[in-house]
N, C-alpha and C positions, 0 to 999 in steps of 0.2 A: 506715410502712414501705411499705406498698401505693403513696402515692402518691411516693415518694423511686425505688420501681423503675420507674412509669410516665415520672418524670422522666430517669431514667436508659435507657431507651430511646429516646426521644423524641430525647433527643440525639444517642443511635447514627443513629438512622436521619434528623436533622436533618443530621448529618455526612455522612453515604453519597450524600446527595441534594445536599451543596455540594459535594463531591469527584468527583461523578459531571458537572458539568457542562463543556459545553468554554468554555476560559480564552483569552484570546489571549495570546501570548506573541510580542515582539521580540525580534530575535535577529539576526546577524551573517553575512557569510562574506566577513571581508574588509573593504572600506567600500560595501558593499552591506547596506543595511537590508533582512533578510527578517520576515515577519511569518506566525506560524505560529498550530495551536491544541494546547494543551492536555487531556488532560481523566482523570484520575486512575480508577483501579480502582473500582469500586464494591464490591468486598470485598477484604479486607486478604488478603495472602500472603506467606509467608514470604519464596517465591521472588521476586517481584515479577517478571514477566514482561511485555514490553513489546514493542509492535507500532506499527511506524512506517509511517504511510501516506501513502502519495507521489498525490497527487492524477490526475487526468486533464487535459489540455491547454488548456484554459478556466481551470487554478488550483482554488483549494478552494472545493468547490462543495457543494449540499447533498446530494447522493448519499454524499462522503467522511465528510461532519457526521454523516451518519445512519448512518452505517457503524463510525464512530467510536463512538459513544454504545453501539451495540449489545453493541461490541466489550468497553467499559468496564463494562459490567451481567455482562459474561460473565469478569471477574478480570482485565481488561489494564489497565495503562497504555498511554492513547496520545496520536501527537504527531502531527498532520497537516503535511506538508513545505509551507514555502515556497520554491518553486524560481526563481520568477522576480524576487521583489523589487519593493521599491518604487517606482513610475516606470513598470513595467515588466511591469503587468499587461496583456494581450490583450483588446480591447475586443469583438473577432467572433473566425470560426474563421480567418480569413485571418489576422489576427496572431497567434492560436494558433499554427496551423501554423508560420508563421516561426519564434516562439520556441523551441519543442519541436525545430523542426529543429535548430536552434543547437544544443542540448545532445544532441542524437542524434550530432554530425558531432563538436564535442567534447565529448567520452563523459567526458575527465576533468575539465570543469569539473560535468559533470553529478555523476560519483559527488563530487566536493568538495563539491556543493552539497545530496549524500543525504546525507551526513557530518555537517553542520554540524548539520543536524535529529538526525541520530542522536544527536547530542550532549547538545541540548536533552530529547530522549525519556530517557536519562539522565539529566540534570539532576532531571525531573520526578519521578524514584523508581524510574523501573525499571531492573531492576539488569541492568548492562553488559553481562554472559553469557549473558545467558535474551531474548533479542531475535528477533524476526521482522522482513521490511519487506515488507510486501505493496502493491500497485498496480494502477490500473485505467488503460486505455487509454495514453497516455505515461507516464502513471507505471506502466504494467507493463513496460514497455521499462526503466524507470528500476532494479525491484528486479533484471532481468539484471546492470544495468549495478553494482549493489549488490555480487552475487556473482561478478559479473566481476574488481570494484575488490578483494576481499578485504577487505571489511568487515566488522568483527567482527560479525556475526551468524549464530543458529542455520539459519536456511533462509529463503527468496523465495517471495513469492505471487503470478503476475500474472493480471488478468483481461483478457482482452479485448486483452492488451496488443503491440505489437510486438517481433517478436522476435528478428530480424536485427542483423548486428553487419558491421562492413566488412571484407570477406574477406580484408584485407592482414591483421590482426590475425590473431594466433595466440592460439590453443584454449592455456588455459594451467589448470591443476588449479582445480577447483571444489568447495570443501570444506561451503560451505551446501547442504541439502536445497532444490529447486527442485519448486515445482508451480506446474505451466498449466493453466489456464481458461481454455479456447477455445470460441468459436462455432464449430459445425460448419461454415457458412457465411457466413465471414468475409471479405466481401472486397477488403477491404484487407491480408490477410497471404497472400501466395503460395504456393503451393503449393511452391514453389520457396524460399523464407523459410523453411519448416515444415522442409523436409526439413535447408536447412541447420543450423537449429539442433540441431534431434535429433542431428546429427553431430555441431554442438560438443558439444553434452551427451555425448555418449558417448568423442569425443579428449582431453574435459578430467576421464572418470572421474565425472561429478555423480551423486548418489542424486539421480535425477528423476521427474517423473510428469506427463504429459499429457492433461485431458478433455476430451471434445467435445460439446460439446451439442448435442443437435437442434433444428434450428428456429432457431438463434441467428445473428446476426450481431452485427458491431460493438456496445461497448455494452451489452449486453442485461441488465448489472446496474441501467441508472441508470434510476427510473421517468421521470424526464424526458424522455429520450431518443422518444419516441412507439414506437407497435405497425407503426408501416410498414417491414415488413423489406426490400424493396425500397427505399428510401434507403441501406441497408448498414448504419445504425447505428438500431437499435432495442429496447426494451426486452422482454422475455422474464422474467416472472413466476418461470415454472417452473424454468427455467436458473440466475434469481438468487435461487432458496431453495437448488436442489439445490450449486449454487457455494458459496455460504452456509456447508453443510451437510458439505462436502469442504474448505473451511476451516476446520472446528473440528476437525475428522479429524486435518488436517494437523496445529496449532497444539498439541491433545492430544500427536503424536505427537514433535514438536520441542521445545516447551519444556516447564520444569520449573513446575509448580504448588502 
């Protein structure tokens, strides 16, 4: 009996340890091969709760992986976005920037291309209601553009991310919960950026919420990123526990568990 329960744990936790890993997953949008990750809840829930994370402008890198996994120890399903495809990855930040501009200018091949992953984040078991999309640097630009598109999702996370939208567009209702993770010292996002977004947030009615770190610039979640805040894109320890820490606030306060 003794040893029939050791067997019978062994497997629970043999299981929790293959489902908690990240999977690659192909996947489509179009005739466009995306290639995305995987990587299952490490404890089972009724609700299944799922968080789709849109990378940063380099593609999925190890700051998302590790973000991912974290994410999965803590009861999500999640799916990391492939936004640009294959062919069509950025080899430096100068083709970064091209690419990312491409889907910043059109916003609706962008949300098509948050879409097809959210699909996939579905597929994988998390169920279609109980959804977050959170993102870092371009891909925090990307989850605006998530609750801009009226994506079925419960709220947006961005860090670090861009937040400007082309002032031809109109502010149109924004029904997902919206939180910013800002560098207080960001300087790639204008002061002039900052203010207009809080206007859209407030012409389109969003439940939002804005924090500023100190000391932060660009970045300051990825350890990669180096300590030299004078480059503008640097990493901040303190910044990316307390952000951390205001994402599970948030996540708690959004979906069902």
């Amino acid at each position: 009996m003794k040893n029939s329960a050791l067997l019978i744990f062994a497997t629970i936790l043999f299981s929790n340890i293959i489902n908690a890993q990240l999977k690659p997953v192909k996947y489509a949008d179009g005739s466009q091969v995306l290639n995305g990750l995987s990587i299952k809840a490490a404890k089972k829930s009724s609700q299944n709760p799922g968080i789709l994370l849109l990378p940063a402008w380099l593609g999925i890198d190890n700051a998302s992986k590790g973000i991912a996994e974290n994410l999965s120890k803590l009861g999500y399903h999640v799916f990391i976005a492939d936004i640009y495809g294959e062919g069509n990855y950025p080899k430096n930040t100068a083709e970064a920037g091209k690419q990312a501009g491409f889907y910043k200018t059109n916003f609706e091949a962008y949300q098509k291309r948050i879409d097809a992953a959210l699909q996939e984040l579905i597929k994988s078991g998390a169920n279609a209601d109980n959804i977050v999309v959170i993102g870092y640097c371009f891909g925090g630009t990307g989850v605006l553009e998530a609750a801009r598109g009226h994506l079925n999702v419960k709220g947006v996370a961005s860090f670090h991310g861009g937040l400007g939208k082309d002032a031809s567009r109109p502010a149109t209702p924004i029904t997902a919960k919206v939180l910013i993770c800002h560098g207080a010292d960001d300087p790639y996002v204008s002061k002039e950026e900052v203010a207009a977004f809080q206007q859209e947030m407030r012409d389109s009615k969003a439940d939002w919420q804005m924090i500023y770190y100190a000391d932060s610039v660009h970045s300051f979640t990825n350890p990669e990123a180096g300590s030299d805040n004078s480059k503008g894109a640097a990493y901040n320890p303190v910044a990316a526990k307390r952000s951390f820490e205001h994402l599970q606030l948030f996540l708690n306060e959004v979906l069902k568990k």
